[in-house]
C-alpha positions in Angstrom: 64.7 -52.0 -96.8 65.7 -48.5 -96.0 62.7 -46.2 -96.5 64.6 -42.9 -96.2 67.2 -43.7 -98.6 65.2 -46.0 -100.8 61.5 -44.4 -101.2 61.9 -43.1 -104.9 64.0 -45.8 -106.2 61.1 -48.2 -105.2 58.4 -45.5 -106.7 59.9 -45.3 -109.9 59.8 -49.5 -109.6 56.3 -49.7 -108.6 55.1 -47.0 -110.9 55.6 -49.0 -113.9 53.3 -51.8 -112.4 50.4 -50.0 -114.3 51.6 -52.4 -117.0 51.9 -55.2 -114.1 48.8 -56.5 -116.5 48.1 -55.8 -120.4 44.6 -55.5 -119.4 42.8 -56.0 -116.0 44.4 -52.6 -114.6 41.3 -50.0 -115.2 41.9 -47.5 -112.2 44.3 -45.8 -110.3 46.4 -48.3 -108.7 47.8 -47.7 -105.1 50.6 -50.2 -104.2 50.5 -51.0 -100.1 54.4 -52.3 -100.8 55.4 -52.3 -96.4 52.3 -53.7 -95.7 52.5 -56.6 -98.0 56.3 -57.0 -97.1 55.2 -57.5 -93.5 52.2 -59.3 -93.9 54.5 -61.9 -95.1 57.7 -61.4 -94.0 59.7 -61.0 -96.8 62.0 -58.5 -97.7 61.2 -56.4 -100.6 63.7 -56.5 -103.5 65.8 -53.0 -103.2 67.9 -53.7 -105.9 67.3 -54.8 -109.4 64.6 -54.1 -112.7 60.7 -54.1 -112.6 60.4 -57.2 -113.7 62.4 -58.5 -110.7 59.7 -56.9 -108.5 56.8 -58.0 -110.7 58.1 -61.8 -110.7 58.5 -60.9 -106.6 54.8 -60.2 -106.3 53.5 -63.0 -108.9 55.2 -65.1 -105.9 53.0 -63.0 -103.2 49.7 -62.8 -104.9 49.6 -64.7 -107.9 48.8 -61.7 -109.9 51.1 -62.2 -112.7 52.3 -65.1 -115.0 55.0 -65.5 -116.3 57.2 -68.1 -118.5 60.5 -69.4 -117.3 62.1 -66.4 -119.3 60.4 -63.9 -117.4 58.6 -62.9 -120.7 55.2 -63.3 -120.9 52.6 -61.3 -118.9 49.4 -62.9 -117.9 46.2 -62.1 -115.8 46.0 -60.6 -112.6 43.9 -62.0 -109.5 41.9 -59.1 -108.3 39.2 -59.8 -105.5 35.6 -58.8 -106.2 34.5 -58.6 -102.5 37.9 -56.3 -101.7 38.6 -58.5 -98.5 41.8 -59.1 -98.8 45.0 -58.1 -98.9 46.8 -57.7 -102.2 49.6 -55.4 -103.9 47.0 -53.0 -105.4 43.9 -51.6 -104.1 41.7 -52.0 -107.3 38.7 -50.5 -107.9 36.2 -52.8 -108.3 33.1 -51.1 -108.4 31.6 -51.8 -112.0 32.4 -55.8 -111.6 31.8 -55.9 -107.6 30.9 -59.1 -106.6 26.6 -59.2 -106.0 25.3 -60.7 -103.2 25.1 -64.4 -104.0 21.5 -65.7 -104.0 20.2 -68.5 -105.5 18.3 -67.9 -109.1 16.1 -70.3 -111.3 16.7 -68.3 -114.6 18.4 -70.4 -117.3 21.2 -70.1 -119.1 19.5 -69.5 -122.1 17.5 -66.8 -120.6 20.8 -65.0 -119.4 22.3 -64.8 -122.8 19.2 -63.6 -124.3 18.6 -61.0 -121.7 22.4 -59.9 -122.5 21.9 -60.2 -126.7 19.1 -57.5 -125.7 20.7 -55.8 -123.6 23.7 -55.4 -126.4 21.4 -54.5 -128.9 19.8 -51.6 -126.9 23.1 -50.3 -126.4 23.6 -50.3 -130.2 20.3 -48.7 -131.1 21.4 -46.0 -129.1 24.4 -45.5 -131.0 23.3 -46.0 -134.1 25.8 -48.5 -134.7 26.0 -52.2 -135.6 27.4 -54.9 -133.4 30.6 -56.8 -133.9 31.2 -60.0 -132.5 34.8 -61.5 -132.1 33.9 -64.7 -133.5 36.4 -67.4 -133.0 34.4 -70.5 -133.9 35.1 -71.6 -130.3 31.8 -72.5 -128.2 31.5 -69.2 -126.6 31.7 -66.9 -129.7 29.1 -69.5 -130.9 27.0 -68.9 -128.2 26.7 -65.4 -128.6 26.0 -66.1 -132.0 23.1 -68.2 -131.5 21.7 -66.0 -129.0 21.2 -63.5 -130.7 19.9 -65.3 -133.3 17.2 -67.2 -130.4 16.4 -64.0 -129.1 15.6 -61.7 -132.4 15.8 -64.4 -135.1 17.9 -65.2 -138.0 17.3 -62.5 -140.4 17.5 -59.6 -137.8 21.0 -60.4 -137.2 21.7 -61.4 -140.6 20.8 -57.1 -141.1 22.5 -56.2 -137.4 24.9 -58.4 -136.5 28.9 -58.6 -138.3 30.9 -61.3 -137.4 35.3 -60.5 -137.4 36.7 -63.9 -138.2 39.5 -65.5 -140.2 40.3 -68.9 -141.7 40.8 -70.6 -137.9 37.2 -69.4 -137.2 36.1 -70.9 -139.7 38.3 -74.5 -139.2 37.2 -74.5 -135.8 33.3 -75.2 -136.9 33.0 -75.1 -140.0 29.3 -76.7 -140.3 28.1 -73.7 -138.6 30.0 -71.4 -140.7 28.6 -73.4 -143.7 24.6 -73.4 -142.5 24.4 -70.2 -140.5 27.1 -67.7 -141.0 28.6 -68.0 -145.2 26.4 -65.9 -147.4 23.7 -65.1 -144.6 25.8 -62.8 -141.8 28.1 -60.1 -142.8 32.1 -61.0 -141.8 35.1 -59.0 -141.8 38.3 -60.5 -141.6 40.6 -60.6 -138.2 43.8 -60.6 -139.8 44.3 -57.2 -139.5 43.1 -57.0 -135.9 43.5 -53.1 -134.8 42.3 -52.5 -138.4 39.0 -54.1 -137.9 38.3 -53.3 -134.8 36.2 -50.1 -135.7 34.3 -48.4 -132.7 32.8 -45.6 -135.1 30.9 -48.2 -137.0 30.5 -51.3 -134.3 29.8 -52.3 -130.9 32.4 -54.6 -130.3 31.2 -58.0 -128.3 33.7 -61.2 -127.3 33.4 -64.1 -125.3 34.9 -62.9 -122.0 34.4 -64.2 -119.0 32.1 -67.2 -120.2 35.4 -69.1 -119.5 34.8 -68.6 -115.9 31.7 -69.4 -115.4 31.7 -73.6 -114.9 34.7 -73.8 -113.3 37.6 -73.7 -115.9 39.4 -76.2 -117.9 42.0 -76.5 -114.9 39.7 -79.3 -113.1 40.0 -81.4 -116.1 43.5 -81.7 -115.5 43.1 -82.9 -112.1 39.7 -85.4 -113.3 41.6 -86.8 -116.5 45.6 -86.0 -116.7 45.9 -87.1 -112.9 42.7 -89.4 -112.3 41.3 -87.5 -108.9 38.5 -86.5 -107.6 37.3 -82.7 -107.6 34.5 -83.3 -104.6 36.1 -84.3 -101.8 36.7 -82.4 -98.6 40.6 -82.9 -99.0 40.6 -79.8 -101.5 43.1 -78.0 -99.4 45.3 -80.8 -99.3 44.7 -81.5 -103.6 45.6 -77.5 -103.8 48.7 -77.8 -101.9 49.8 -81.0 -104.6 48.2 -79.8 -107.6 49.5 -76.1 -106.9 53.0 -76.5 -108.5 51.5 -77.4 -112.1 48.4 -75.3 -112.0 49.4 -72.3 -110.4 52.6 -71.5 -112.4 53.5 -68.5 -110.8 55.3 -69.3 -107.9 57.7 -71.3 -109.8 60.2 -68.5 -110.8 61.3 -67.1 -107.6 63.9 -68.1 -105.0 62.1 -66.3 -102.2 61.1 -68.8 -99.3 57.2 -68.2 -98.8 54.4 -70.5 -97.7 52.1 -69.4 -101.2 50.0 -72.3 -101.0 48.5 -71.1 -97.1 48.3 -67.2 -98.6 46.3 -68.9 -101.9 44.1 -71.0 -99.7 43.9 -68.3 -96.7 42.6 -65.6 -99.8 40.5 -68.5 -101.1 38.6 -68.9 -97.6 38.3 -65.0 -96.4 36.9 -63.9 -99.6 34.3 -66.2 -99.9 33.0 -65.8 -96.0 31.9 -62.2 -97.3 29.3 -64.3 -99.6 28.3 -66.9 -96.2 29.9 -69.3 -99.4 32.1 -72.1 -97.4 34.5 -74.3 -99.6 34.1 -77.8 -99.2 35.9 -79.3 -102.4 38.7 -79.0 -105.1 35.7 -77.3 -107.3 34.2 -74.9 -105.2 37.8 -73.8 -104.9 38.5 -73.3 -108.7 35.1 -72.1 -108.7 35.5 -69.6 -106.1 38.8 -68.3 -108.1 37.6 -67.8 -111.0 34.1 -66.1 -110.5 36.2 -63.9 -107.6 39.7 -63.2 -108.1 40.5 -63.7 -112.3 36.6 -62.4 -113.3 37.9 -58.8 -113.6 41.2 -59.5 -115.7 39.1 -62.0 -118.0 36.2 -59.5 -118.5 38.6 -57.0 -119.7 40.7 -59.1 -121.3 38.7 -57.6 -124.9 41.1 -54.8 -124.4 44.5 -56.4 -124.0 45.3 -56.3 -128.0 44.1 -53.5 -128.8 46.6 -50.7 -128.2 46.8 -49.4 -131.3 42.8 -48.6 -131.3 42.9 -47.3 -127.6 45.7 -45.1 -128.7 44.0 -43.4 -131.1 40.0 -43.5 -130.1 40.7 -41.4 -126.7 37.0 -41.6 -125.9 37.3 -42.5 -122.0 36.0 -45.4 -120.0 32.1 -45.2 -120.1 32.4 -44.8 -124.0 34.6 -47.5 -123.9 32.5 -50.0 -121.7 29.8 -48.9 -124.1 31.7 -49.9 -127.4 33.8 -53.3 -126.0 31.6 -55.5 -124.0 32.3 -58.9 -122.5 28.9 -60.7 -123.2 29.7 -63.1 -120.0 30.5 -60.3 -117.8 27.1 -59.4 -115.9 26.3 -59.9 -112.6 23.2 -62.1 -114.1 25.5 -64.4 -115.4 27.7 -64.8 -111.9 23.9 -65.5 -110.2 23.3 -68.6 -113.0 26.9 -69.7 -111.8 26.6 -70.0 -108.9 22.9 -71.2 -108.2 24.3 -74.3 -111.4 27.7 -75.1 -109.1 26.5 -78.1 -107.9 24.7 -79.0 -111.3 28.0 -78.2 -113.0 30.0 -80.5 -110.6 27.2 -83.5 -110.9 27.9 -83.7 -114.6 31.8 -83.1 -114.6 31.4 -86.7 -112.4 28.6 -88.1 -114.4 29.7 -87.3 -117.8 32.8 -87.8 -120.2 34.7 -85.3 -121.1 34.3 -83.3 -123.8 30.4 -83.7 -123.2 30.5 -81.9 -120.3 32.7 -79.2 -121.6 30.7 -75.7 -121.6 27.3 -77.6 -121.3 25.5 -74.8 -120.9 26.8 -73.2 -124.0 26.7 -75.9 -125.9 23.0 -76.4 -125.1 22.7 -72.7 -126.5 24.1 -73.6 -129.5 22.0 -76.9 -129.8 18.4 -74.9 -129.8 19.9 -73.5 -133.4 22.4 -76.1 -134.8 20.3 -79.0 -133.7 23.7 -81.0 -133.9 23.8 -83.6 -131.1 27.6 -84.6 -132.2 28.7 -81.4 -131.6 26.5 -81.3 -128.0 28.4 -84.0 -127.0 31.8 -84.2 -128.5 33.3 -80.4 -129.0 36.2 -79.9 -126.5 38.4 -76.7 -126.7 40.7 -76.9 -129.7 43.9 -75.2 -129.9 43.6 -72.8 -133.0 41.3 -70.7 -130.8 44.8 -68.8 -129.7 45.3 -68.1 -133.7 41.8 -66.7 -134.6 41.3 -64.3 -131.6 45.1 -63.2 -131.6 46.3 -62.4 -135.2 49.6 -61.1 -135.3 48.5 -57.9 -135.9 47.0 -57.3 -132.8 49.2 -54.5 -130.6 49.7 -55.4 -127.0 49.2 -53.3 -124.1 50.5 -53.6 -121.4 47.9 -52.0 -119.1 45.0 -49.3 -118.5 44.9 -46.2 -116.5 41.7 -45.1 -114.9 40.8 -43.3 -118.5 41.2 -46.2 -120.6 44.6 -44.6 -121.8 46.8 -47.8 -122.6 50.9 -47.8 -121.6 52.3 -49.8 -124.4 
C-alpha cells in the first residue's frame, strides 16, 4: 500500500468505521491501520468500498459480523484490560475491567444492590423507571428484583414495564399474577415513540447475557456432544471456530485467525493472573472481556431516532439508559461462580441450567419450580425487544451523537 499516494483515500475509508458498530463505538476512535497490517502481514485493501475494509478487519479482529451478504452489522470485540492489539484504541474507562478477586456476595444481593442503585438515580431525577421487558429470564429478573428489594406495591407506583404481545407469550403466568392490572405497561410497538427519557429512566437486560458463559457452550455440550472442561480448549477452538465464530467466513484473505483469537484470548487474561484451562474459561473469558462493552451498550443500538433528537450528551445518557447487568459487581459474582457455573452445565440438563442464577431470582417471587427448571431461551425474544419501529444506528461518537 502506497502511503503517499493513498493516505486520504484510506481516511475517508476508515472514517466511516464510526458506524463499524451500531452501538459499542462510545469514543473517539483512532484506527492503528499499518500497524495492524504488519502485525499480521496482510496487505491492506487499497481499493474498493467500506464495507470491503470492515469485512477485512471482521477477518483480523473479529469485531464485526456479518451475513454471507455482507449486510448485517453485529458486535464488536473490544478488550477491557486494553492489552492488545486491535483496529481501534477504545476507550474503556467507564467499563474497564476490575481487578478480579474473589467475592461471596450472591446473585440475588447483586441485583438488589443494582435495583437500588437504579432507583436512586431516578429519585434524583424525579423520574420513573422503565424497564424493557421482554418476558425473557433477564427482563424477568430485573423485574423481580426490584420487586425483592422494595416490594410489590412500591414498584407497582415506580416501576413501568414497555412490552408487547411477545412479552407477554414469552411468560405469560407471570404477566397474568404479577404484571396485568398491578404494574403500569406501555406498549413496544412503537419503539422510538416509547422510549421517553423526559418521563423514564430507561433499564434493559444488557450484559446479563454474558455473565455464565453464553448460550455458545451449549452448542458444543448438546448439538456436538463434547466436553467444555478439558485442557484441549485450544484445540476445541480451533474446530468449533468455523461455526461459532462466523466472522472469518467471508473473506478470501489467508490468515491464521484462530492463533490471533486464542493469542488475544491468553494475553488479555494474564493482566487478571486468570490462566485458561478449558473450552469454558475461554467463552467465559470472551465474553466478560472482549463483547462486555458492545452488549452493555447494546440499549442504544435502536434507538436513533431518540438519540437524534434528545442531544443531552453521554453522562445524561448513562444516567437515562442503563444496562442493569453492566457493573463491575456483577463481573466480581461472575467470576468468583465460574467454576460453580461450569459444575452445573456438567451436572445438569439443559434448559435447567440455563441462566440459573436468574432463574433462582425469579423463583424467590414466582415460586414456580417448572419454570426453575424447564425455561430455555425462546426465539420471540428478537420480536419483543426489536419492533420494527425501532431506527438503527449505526454507531456513537464520543457525545452520544448517533451516525445513522
Amino acid at each position: 500500500m502506497e502511503k503517499d499516494n493513498n493516505d486520504k483515500a484510506t481516511q475517508d475509508r476508515v472514517t466511516p468505521l464510526l458506524w463499524v458498530d451500531s452501538a459499542a463505538i462510545i469514543n473517539t476512535i483512532q484506527y492503528n491501520l499499518a500497524h495492524i497490517s504488519t502485525k499480521q502481514r496482510l496487505r491492506v485493501p487499497s481499493h474498493g468500498s467500506t464495507k470491503d475494509l470492515l469485512l477485512w478487519l471482521s477477518l483480523i479482529t473479529g469485531s464485526i459480523t456479518v451475513d454471507k451478504n455482507g449486510g448485517y452489522l453485529h458486535q464488536p470485540c473490544i478488550d477491557r484490560t486494553g492489552s492488545c492489539d486491535m483496529p481501534f484504541n477504545f476507550d474503556v474507562s467507564r467499563f474497564e475491567m476490575p481487578n478480579l478477586t474473589y467475592v461471596s456476595t450472591s446473585f440475588i444481593d447483586v441485583c438488589s444492590q443494582r435495583a437500588s442503585e437504579i432507583n436512586t438515580i431516578a429519585k434524583k431525577h424525579n423520574k420513573q423507571i422503565l424497564i424493557m421487558y421482554s418476558g425473557g429470564v433477564d427482563s424477568t429478573c430485573i423485574v423481580c428484583s426490584f420487586i425483592l428489594t422494595f416490594g410489590a406495591k412500591y414498584v407497582q407506583q415506580h416501576v413501568t414495564l414497555m412490552l408487547n404481545n411477545d412479552s407477554i407469550e414469552e411468560n405469560p403466568q407471570f404477566y397474568e399474577k404479577f404484571i396485568r392490572g398491578k404494574i403500569a405497561t406501555i406498549d413496544s410497538s412503537n419503539y422510538n415513540t416509547s422510549l421517553q427519557p423526559d418521563k423514564y429512566i430507561i433499564v434493559n437486560g444488557d450484559p446479563g447475557g454474558a455473565l455464565e458463559g453464553g448460550g455458545v457452550l451449549r452448542t458444543v455440550l448438546v448439538d456436538y456432544n463434547d466436553t467444555i472442561d478439558t485442557p484441549n480448549w485450544k484445540d476445541q477452538v480451533s474446530k468449533y471456530h468455523s461455526k461459532l465464530f462466523v466472522s472469518s467466513l467471508y473473506t478470501g484473505q489467508n490468515i491464521n485467525y484462530i492463533d490471533y483469537f486464542i493469542d488475544s484470548i491468553e494475553t488479555s487474561a494474564a493482566t487478571q493472573q486468570f490462566q485458561i484451562s478449558n473450552l469454558f474459561d475461554c467463552f467465559w473469558w470472551y465474553l466478560i472481556n472482549f463483547k462486555w462493552i458492545a452488549m452493555s451498550l447494546n440499549i442504544y443500538k435502536n434507538c436513533g431516532g431518540l438519540l437524534l433528537t434528545h442531544n443531552h450528551g453521554i453522562d445524561y445518557w448513562f444516567d437515562h439508559m442503563i444496562p442493569f447487568f453492566s457493573t463491575n459487581e456483577f463481573t466480581q459474582w461472575s467470576f468468583s461462580n465460574r467454576h460453580h457455573m461450569l459444575n452445573i452445565r456438567k451436572t445438569m440438563p439443559w434448559p435447567m441450567y440455563y441462566k440459573r442464577a436468574f432463574k433462582e431470582v425469579i423463583y424467590q417471587v414466582n415460586h414456580d419450580e417448572e419454570y426453575l427448571n424447564n425455561k430455555g431461551k425462546d426465539a420471540r425474544l428478537r420480536r419483543a425487544i426489536n419492533p420494527r419501529t425501532k431506527q438503527n444506528i449505526f454507531a456513537l461518537t464520543n457525545n452520544m451523537s448517533p451516525i445513522i
